[in-house]
N, C-alpha and C positions, 0 to 999 in steps of 0.2 A: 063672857063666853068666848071661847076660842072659835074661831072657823078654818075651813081648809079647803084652797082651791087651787085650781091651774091657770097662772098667772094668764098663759097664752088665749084662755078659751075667752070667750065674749059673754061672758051672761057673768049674774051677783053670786059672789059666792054664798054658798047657803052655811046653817051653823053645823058645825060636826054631827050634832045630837039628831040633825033630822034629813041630815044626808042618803039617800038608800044606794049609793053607788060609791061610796068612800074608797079607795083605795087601799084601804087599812083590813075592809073586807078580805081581799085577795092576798093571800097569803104570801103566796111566789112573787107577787108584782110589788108586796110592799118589802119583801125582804132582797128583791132588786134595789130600791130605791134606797135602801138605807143604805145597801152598801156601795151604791152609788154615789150617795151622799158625801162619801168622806173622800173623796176623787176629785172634787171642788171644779175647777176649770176644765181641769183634763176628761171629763164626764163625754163628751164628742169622741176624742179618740178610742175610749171603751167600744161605744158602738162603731167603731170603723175596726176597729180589729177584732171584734165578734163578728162584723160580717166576713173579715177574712178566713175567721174560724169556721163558720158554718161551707163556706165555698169552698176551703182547702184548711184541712185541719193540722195538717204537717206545716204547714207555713206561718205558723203563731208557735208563737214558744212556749215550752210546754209549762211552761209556770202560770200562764195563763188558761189552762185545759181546764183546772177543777173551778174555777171562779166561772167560766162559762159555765159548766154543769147546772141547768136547773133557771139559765140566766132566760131576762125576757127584755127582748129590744124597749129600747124608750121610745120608740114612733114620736120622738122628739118632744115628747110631752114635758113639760118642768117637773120639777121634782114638790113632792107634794110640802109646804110650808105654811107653818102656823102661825095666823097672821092675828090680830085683835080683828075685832070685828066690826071696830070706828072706825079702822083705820084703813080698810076696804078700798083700793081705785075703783072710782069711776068707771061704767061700764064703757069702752069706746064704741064710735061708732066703727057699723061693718064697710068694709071697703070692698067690693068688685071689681076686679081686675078685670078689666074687655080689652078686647082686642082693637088698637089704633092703629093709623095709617102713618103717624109722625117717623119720620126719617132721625129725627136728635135723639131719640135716646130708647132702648130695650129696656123690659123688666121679665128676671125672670124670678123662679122661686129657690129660695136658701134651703138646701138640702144636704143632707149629712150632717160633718162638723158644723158647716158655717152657721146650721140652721142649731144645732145643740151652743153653739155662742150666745145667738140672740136667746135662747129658752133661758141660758144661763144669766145673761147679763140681766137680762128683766126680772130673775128670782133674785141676782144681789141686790135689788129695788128694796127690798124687805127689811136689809140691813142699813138702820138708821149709824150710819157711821158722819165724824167730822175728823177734820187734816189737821196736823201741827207741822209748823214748815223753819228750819234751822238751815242757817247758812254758815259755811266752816271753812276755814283755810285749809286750802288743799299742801302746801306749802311742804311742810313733814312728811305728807304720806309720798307725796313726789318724788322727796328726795330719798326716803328708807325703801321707797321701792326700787330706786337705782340701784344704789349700797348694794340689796338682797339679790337682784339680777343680776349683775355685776360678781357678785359670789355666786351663784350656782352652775352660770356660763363657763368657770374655771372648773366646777365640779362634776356633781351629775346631769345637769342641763336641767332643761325646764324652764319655765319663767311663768310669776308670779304676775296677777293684772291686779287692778286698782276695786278692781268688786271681789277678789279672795278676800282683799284687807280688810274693805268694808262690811263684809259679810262676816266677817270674825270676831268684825265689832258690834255688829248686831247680837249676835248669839253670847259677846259678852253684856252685852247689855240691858238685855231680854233676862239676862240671870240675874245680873243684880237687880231687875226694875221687875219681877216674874209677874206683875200683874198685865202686863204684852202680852204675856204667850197664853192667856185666858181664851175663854171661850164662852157663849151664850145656848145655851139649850133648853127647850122644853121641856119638862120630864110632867107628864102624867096631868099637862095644860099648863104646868105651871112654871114661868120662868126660873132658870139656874142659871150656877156659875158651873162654868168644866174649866178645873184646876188641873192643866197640864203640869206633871212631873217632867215630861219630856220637851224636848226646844228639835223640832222637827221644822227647818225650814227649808222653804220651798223657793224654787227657782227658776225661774222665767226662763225660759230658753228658747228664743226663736229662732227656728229653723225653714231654710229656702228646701221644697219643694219640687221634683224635676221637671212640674210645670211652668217654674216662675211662682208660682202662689207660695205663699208664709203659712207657718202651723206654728201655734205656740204650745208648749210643753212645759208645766209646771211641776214635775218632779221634787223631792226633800230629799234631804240633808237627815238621818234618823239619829237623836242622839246629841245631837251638833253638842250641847254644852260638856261634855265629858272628855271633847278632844280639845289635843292641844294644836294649834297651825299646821304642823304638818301635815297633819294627820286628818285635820277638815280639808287642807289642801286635797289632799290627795281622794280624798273621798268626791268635793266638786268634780276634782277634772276625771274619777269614773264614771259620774253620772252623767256629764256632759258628755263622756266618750260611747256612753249606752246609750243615748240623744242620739247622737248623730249617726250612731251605728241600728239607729230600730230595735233596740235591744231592752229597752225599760221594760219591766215588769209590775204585778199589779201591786206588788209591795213599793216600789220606788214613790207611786203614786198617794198611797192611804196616809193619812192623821198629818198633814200638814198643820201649824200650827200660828206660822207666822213666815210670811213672805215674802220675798229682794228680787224687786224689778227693776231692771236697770235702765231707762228708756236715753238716758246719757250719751250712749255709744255712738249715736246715731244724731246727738247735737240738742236733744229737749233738758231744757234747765232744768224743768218744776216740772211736776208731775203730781197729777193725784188719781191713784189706779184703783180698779174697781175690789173691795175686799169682798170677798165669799165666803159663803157660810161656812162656820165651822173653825173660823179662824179669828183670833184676836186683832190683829192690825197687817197691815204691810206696810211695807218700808221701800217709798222711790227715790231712786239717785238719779240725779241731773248729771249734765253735762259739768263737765270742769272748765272754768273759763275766768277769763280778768274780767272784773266790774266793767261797766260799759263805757263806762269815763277814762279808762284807760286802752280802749280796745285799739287806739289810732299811735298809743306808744311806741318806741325804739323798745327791742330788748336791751338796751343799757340804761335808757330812762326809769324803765319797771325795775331793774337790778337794783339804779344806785337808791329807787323812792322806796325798797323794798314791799312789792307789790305781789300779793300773792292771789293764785287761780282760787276761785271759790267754787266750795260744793255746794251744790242747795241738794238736802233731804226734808224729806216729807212721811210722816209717819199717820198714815190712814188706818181709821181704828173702828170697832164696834160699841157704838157710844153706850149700850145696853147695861156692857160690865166694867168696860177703861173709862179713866176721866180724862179731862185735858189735863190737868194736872200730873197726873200720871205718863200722857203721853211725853209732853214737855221734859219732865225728869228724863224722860229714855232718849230722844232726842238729844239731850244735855251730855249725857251719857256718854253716848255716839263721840260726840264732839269733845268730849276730853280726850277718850279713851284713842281718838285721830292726832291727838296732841301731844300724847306720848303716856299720859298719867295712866298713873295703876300696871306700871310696867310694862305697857300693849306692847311696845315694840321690840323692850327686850324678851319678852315672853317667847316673841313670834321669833327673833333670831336665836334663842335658844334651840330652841324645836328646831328649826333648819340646822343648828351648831356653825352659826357664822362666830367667826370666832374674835369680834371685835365688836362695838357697842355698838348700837344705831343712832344716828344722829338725833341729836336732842330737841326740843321747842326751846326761842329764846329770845329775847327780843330785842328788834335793832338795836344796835349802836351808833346814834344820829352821824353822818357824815360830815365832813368840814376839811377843808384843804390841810388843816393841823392834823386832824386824824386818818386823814390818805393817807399821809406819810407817815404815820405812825402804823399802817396798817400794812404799806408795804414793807419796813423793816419786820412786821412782826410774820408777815410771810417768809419773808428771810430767814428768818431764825425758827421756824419750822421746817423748814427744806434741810437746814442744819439739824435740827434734832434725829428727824428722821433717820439722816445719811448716822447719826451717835448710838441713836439709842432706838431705832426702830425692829431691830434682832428682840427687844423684848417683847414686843408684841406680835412676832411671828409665832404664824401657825404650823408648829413644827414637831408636835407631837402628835403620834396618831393615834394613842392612847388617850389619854384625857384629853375631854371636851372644856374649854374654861373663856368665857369671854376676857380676853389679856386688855389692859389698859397701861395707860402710864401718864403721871401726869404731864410731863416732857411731850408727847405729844396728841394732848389735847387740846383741840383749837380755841376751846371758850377759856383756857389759860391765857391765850394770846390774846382777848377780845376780838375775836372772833364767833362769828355767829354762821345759821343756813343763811342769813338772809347775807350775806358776801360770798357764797358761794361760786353765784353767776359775775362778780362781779372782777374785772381785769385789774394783774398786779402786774410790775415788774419782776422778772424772776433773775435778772442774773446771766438769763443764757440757762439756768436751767429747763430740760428738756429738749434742748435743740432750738428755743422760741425766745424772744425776748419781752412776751407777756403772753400771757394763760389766767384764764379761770382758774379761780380756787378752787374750783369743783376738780377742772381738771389736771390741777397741780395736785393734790388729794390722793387724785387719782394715779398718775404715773407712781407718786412717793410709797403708795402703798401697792401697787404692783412691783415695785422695787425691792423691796424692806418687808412689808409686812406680810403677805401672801403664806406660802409653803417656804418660803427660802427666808432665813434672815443670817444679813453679811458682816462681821463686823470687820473693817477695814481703816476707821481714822484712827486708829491707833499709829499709821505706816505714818512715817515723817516725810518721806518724800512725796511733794506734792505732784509729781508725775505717774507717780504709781495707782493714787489715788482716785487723779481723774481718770488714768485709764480703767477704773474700773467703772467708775462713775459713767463715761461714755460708754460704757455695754450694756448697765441695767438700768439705767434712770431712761428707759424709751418706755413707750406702750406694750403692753402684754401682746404676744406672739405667738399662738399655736403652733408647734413643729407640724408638716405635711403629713400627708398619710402616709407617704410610704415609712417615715420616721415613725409613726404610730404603730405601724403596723408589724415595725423589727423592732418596736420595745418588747409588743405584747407576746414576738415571738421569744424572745431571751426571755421575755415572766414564765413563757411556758415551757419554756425548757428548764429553766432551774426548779421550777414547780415540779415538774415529770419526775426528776430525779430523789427529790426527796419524797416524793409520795413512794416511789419502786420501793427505794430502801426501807422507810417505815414499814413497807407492807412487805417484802419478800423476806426483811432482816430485822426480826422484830428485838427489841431488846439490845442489838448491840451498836455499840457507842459509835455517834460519826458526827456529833455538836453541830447538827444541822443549822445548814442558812436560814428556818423558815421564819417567817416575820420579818427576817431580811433580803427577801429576794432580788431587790433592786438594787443590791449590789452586783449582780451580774448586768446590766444595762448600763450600770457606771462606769465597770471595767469596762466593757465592749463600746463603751463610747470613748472613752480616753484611746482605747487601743485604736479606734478607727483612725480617730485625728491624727493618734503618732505613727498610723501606716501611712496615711495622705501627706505627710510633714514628711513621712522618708527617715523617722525613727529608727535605728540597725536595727536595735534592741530595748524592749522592755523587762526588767527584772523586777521581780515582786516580793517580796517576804509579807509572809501574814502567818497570823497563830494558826489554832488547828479548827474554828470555828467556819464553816463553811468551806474547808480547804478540798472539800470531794467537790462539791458544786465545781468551782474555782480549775482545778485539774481539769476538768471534765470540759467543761461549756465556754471556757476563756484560753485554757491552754493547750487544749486538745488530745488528752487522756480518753482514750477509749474508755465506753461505760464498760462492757465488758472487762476490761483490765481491772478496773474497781470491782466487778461484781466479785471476781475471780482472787483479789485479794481479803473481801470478806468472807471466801471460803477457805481462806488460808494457801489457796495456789499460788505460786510464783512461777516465773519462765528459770530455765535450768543456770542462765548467765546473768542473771540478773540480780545485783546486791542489795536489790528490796528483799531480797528474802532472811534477810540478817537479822531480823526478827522484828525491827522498826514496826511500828504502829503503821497503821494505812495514814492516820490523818497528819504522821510527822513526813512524807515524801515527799519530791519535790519532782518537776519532770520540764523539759525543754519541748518548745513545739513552734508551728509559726500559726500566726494570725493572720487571716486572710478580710479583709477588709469588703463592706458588700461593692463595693466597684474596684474591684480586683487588686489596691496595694495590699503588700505582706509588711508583715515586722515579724520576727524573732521573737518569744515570748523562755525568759528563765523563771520559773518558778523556784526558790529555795529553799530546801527541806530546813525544817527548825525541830527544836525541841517542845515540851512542854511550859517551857521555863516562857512566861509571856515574856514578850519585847527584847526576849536577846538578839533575837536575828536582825534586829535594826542597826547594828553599827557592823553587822557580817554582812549585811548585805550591800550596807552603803562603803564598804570593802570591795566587797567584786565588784562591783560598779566603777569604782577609779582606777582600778587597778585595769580593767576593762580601757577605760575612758582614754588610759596614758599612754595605751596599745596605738590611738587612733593620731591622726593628722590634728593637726591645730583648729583648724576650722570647721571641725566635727565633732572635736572634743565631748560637747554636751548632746550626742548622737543617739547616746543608750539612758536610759529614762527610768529613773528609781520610782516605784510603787509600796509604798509601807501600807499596812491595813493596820490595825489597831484594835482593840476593843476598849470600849471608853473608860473603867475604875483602871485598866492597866497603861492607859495612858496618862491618865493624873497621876497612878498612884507610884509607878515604875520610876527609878530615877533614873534608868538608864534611856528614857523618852528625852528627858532635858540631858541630857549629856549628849546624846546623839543631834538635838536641836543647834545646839552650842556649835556644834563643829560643822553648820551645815553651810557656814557663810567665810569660814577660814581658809589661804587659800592651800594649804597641804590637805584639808580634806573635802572640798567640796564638790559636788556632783553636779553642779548644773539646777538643783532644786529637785527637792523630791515632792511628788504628788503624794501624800496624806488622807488615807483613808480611815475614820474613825466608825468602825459600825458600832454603833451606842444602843445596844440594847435595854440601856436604860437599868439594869443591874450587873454586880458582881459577884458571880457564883448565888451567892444571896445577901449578899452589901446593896442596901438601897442607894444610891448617891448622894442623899443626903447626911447617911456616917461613911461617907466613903471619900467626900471631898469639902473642903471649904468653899471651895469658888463655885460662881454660877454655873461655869461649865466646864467640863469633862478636857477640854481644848484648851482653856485660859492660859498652860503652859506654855503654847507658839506664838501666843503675842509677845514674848518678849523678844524675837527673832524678828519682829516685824511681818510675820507670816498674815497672808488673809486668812480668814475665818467663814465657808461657809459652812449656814446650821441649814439642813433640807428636810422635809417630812419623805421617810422612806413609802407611804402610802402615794405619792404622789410621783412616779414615777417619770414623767415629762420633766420635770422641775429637778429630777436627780440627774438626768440626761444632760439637760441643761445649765446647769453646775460641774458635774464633770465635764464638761467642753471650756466653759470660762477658765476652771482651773488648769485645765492642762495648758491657756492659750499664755497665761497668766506667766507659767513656768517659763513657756518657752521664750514670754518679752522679758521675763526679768533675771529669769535664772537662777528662785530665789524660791524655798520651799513656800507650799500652800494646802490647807487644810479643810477636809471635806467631812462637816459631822453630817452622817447619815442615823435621823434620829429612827429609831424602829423599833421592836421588840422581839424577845426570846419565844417564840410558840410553844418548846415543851422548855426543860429543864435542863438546868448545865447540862446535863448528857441527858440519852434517850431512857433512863434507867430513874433519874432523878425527877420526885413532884414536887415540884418549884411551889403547889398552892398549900406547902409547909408552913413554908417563910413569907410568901409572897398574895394570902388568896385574894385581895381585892383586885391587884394585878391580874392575877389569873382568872377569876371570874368574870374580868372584860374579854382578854385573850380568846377564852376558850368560845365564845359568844363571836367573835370578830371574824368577818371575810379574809379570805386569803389576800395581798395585793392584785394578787393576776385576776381573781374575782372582783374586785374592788375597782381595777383599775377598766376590767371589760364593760361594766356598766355602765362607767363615768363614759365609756367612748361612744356606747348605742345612747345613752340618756340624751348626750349633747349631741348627736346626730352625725358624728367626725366618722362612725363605722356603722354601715346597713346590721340589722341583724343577722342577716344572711354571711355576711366577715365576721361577726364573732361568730356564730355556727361553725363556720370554716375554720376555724381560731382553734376553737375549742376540739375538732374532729382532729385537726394537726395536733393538738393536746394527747387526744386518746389513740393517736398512729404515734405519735413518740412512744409511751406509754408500750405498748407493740412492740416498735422495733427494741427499747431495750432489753425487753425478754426474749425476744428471740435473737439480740447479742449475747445476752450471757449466756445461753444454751447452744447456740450453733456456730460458736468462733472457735476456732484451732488455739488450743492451749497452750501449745509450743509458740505462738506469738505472741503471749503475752511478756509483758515485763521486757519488751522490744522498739524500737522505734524506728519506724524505715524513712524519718524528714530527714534533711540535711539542717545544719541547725549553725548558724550565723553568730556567732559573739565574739565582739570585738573587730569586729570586717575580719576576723581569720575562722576556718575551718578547725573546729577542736579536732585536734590530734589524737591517732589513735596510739595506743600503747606502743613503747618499741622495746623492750624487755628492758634487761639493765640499763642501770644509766653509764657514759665512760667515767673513769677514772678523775676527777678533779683534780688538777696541779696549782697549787696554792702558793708555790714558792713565787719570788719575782725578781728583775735582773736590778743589776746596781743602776742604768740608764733608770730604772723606772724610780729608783729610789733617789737618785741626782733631781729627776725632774719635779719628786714631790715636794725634796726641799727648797730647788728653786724658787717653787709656787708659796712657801712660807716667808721666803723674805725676799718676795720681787713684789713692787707694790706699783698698779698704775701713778700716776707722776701725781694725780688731781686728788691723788686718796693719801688720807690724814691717818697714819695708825696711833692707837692712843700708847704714849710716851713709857707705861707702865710694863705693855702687851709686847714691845718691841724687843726687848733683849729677851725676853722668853723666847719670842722664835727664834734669835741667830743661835739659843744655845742649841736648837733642835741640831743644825747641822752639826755641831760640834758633836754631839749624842752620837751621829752614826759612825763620827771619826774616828770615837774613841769604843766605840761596840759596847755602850750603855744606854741606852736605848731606855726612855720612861715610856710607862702606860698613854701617854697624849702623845708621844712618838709614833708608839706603836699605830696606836686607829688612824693615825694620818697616813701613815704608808698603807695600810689595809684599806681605807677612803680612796684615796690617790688611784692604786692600783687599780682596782675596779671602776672609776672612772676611764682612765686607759683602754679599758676593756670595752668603755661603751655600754654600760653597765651602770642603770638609776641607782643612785643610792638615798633612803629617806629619811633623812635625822625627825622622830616624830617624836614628844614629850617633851617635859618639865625640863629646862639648864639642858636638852643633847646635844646644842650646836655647844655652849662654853664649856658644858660641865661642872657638877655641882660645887665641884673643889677649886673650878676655875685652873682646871689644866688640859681642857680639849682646845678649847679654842679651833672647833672645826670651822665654824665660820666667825671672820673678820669684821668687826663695823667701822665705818669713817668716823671719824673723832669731828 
């Protein structure tokens, strides 16, 4: 026979069948109870926010309104539970509480919650539960939960604790072992099993009180086995945000199934917490700590004996329907799945999209003074891999997600293991130190290398070059300040504004927007800043026609208006934009004002459509510019090439222009190399569009650096462009900036890229803008209040603004005008002065004596070759006799114009001897 009583009261329970006061009688009181039932712990708090409810009904949330409807307080009674009726407690005796005179100690009465604890914990008496207890190296989870911090701190912010992981591996665990997440029930007297489909786990949350007093709140997790880590992530910390905020509701509370106490935090190893009804087992985490024989060690004793912190879990069960055996299993479970098996940890970095492995389980490699030193060479020769081949494992696509490896730098190649992590090597001097943790050599090499940036640079011979790269990136990761934060996100939202206007005012016609690549405007504006603080005359730039409205507009100072006015076909009356040129082939001159007040001169170069011819017209005006200037100015004015990536591999005129960048009849000082790599061509995928890995591999053979930068990561582009421009101005010597990014719509605004392209595009179209992208990462990590993106964004929608009411309210007649004065070359460009004068070409016989002198007057130390020597004295003889050869001739035409002061530039194949070997303009010593 079954019976049913209230634990609390003092007398025998009597059998159901002859009870005349049953609970079960009362309709309203027992359909309280049952659904107070599933509430479990939290059963106290219901009646404390019922009374809130009856006292002020506006002050409970309204999700709680219909669950009071109809509700009847528990006057603290227990909940009514079906016990056997052998199995009965003892009736206790009554205690009377009187009033004493003793000074040591009060008694009062437990009221409220405190007093719904005690009713509770005396009904979980009911439940015959026993513990299984598993002790695990904490070792792994320590170290991947660095790893994972450690990435998200660069990303969106946030940070992961040691009971997210645990709990993730509960809930996988509880799935493969699903006899955990059972449950014991009576149906109709008669014991069941309740086969939960669902893994609802619940979780302990204590919370301080504004009196000093603790409340604990056990709240679930709904669903838990269907997510994946992020996604449990993210649902913990709402629940724990609705915790702390008074904000749970009654659903947070119901069909718990299985529940993570954590009593660890606060220093308890072991634990065995009380399980309530309704629920198959719970699961206690201890503290993390070294065995106790180790508690009195050095941190390098524990390192070299590799000694790892242990976890004790405890999995407390409902012995009615789980066995130990069963428990055991799940337990075991736990402890794999902490270990790395069955893919836990890359599971869980997948879901996050960290985009490198997590460190693996493995087991020491015994020490010995022979394998020190095999251990520090083999650090050696990772700090080398990194610096060779670590660009492959950069994350530098913002399109595909892919955890990148390689076996070059995989440390269990090198025998290497976690457990040498903590443990000191000689590095070389690299880092600035001359020993570091492995952990923390790891660490700098992949903030260096693997991150959003990968460099590749040993290909350069000089080993000067090298290290000065080396001493700029091989330090600790660095956040730029806010104010640097806060003029990225204003140039994100400025080149955002502009391409949204145009889409939406200018639908349909072609302007090969920048979008997907926006952070190429924070790149330019950072190069340009440094080359206004450096005292740069001039900046010159050629680029195609992909982003050239942005570019005009936001870097070189083209009124939006001027733009708006050319895509209605308007030009200013003197203006030779109106020759019918395209908007996106113009080019315009402006000055760049720096944000602490240096300028530099900006030329923008109109090109054609023909990709990469402007590269050697522009590295043209540039020297011709450059030769204008004093000697020690020379490299004053600053070439900028933009590129698009298939027309930089595929162009020959890319490596021809590379060729001449280091000669000295044509070199510039080094040109800054902008590749936006959208990752296609028109609709050539890179993979039939080039052989080599990358789009760049062409400027290694210049010796040029290589950076690859993820365009979503806008800090990191900022950051790159400043190394490269510092880069130019130590070495003098081109450098290359792939900005990996993507195409948002279609070669043009008229073209659907998801022809050719739809797997592409159906990420694309699904993907945040950067400037969205990049806003988050800045409130997630805490670097900007939300109240500064607000502002961000409100400066977003006032730009937005003013360019409509530029293109509607500016005087026409200025456009296609420019009232700067404009700097190139340190001289004022000239304004027209009508005709030119007359040229006089002739020249006097003095000048022609003097050019032959110079053919056969030879300094005394100089050797002419014995062959070359009577060709010149016939020259004189030529003019004696008024015969005169064609290598005559250019010599007196050369000669002349020197006279005059007048550069002259023999450039090409044989133009100093001449193909036929009859110039002989210039002389060589034999």
């Amino acid at each position: 026979m079954v019976s049913k009583c209230k634990l609390s009261e003092p007398r025998t329970c009597e059998p159901a069948s002859t009870r005349k006061d049953t609970v079960v009688n009362d309709d309203g009181r027992a359909n309280t109870e049952r659904r107070l039932a599933s509430f479990g712990p939290n059963e106290w708090l219901v009646d404390e926010i019922y009374q809130q409810f009856i006292t002020d009904k506006s002050s409970v949330d309204p999700a709680w309104w219909e669950f009071f409807e109809g509700y009847s307080p528990s006057d603290q009674s227990p909940l009514a539970i079906a016990i056997p009726a052998a199995q009965a407690p003892p009736v206790p005796p009554t205690a009377t509480l009187t009033a004493t005179t003793s000074t040591t100690s009060t008694t009062s009465a437990l009221k409220g919650p405190a007093a719904r604890v005690v009713t509770n914990m005396e009904a979980s008496l009911a439940v015959p539960t026993a513990t299984s207890v598993r002790s695990v190296p904490a070792k792994l989870l320590i170290d991947n939960r660095v790893v994972i911090n450690n990435h998200l701190a660069r990303g969106r912010g946030g940070k992961i604790s040691f009971t997210h992981v645990i709990g993730y591996a509960i809930v996988r665990a509880a799935k493969e072992v699903p006899a955990m997440n059972a449950a014991y029930q009576e149906v109709d007297g008669k014991p069941a099993l309740v086969t939960n489909n669902s893994i609802n786990l619940g979780l302990a949350i204590d919370l301080a009180k504004p009196d000093g007093s603790r409340q604990l709140l056990v709240p679930n997790i709904k669903g838990a086995q269907d997510m994946d880590f992020a996604g449990f992530w993210a649902t913990y910390e709402e629940i724990v945000r609705k915790a702390r905020g008074g904000k749970l509701t009654v659903e947070d509370f119901t069909g718990t199934t299985v529940s993570l106490t954590n009593p660890g935090t606060i220093g308890t190893t072991h634990s065995v917490p009380r399980l309530m009804m309704g629920q198959g087992c719970i699961v206690g985490v201890g503290a993390m700590e070294y065995p106790a024989e180790w508690e009195g060690a050095s941190a390098e004793t524990i390192a070299r004996n590799a000694v790892s912190k242990i976890l004790t879990l405890t999995s407390t069960y409902d012995h009615r329907v789980i066995q130990g055996a069963q428990s055991g299993e799940f337990l075991r479970r736990i402890h794999q799945l902490l270990l790395g098996e069955g893919d836990f940890y890359d599971e869980i970095f997948r879901s996050l999209r960290i985009p490198y492995e997590p460190v693996r389980w493995a087991k020491d490699i015994s020490a010995s003074h022979e394998t020190d030193l095999s251990k520090t060479v083999r650090v050696q020769e990772i700090i080398h891999a990194y610096r060779v081949r670590g660009h492959l494992m950069a994350d530098t696509d913002p399109l595909e997600y892919q955890q990148r490896t390689h076996p070059d730098l995989d440390v269990l190649s090198y025998d290497l293991t976690l457990w040498d992590l903590d443990r000191e090597f000689a590095t070389g001097g690299f880092g600035g130190r001359s020993l570091m943790k492995l952990r923390e050599i790891l660490g700098v090499l992949r903030d260096s290398y693997t991150r959003t940036v990968g460099i590749e640079y040993m290909h350069i011979q000089d080993p000067g070059q090298r290290q000065w790269i080396q001493d700029r990136v091989e330090i600790p990761h660095a956040k730029p300040d806010r104010d640097e934060q806060l003029r990225i996100l204003h140039k994100l939202n400025e080149a955002e504004a502009l391409e949204s206007f145009l889409q939406t005012k200018y639908v349909g016609q072609k302007r090969f927007s920048l979008e997907g690549a926006e952070s190429l405007i924070p790149l330019l504006d950072a190069v340009l800043d440094r080359a206004a603080n450096e005292n740069i005359i001039e900046v010159a730039i050629g680029m195609p026609h992909r982003g050239r409205l942005n570019v005009l507009t936001n870097i070189a100072g083209k009124s939006y208006a001027q733009i708006f006015r050319e895509f209605e076909g308007q030009y200013g009356e003197e203006s030779v934009q109106g020759s019918g040129d395209v908007k996106y082939h113009l080019g315009t001159t402006g000055t760049y004002t720096a944000p602490g007040g240096a300028q530099t001169a900006v030329y923008l170069a109109a090109n054609p459509s023909h990709l990469e011819a402007v590269n050697p017209v522009l590295e043209g005006i540039v020297r011709a510019k450059q030769d204008l200037l004093p000697g020690d100015r020379i490299y004053d004015i600053l070439p900028v090439l933009m590129h698009g990536d298939a027309a930089f591999a595929g162009q020959g005129v890319v490596a021809e222009t590379l060729h001449l960048s280091q000669l000295q009849g044509y070199r510039t000082g080094g040109t800054v190399h902008i590749v936006v790599n959208n990752q296609v061509g028109f609709t050539t995928s890179p993979k039939y569009g080039r052989s080599s890995v990358y789009a760049t591999d062409v400027a290694r053979m210049v010796q040029a650096p290589i950076f690859h930068v993820n365009g979503d990561d806008p800090e990191a582009v900022v950051r790159v462009a400043q190394l490269a421009f510092e880069f130019r101005q130590a070495f003098h010597k081109d450098v290359v900036v792939d900005l990996v990014c993507y195409r948002r719509r279609g070669h043009n605004e008229a073209d659907d890229p998801s022809l050719t392209q739809p797997l592409m595009y159906a990420i694309i179209d699904n993907k945040r803008s950067v400037r969205k992208h990049y806003t988050e990462g800045l409130v997630g990590r805490g670097d900007i209040t939300v109240d500064e993106a607000e502002t961000a964004l409100k400066h977003f929608q006032e730009h937005l603004e003013k360019i409509f009411q530029e293109t509607h309210g500016s005087d026409a007649t200025a456009f296609g005008t420019h009232d700067q004065d404009i700097i190139s070359g340190g001289q004022r460009e000239l304004e027209p002065q009508g005709p030119a004068a007359e040229v006089v070409s002739g020249i006097t016989s003095t000048q022609i004596e003097t050019v032959i002198a110079s053919q056969l007057t030879m300094p005394a130390d100089f050797t002419i070759h014995p062959r070359l020597a009577p060709q010149l004295q016939r020259r004189a003889q030529m003019v004696a006799d008024d015969a005169i050869d064609w290598g005559m001739a250019e010599a007196l035409a050369v000669g002349s114009l020197l006279m005059e002061g007048r550069s002259v530039r023999l450039a090409g194949q044989d133009s100093r001897r001449g193909t036929f070997g009859h110039r002989h303009m210039v002389i060589v010593d034999k």
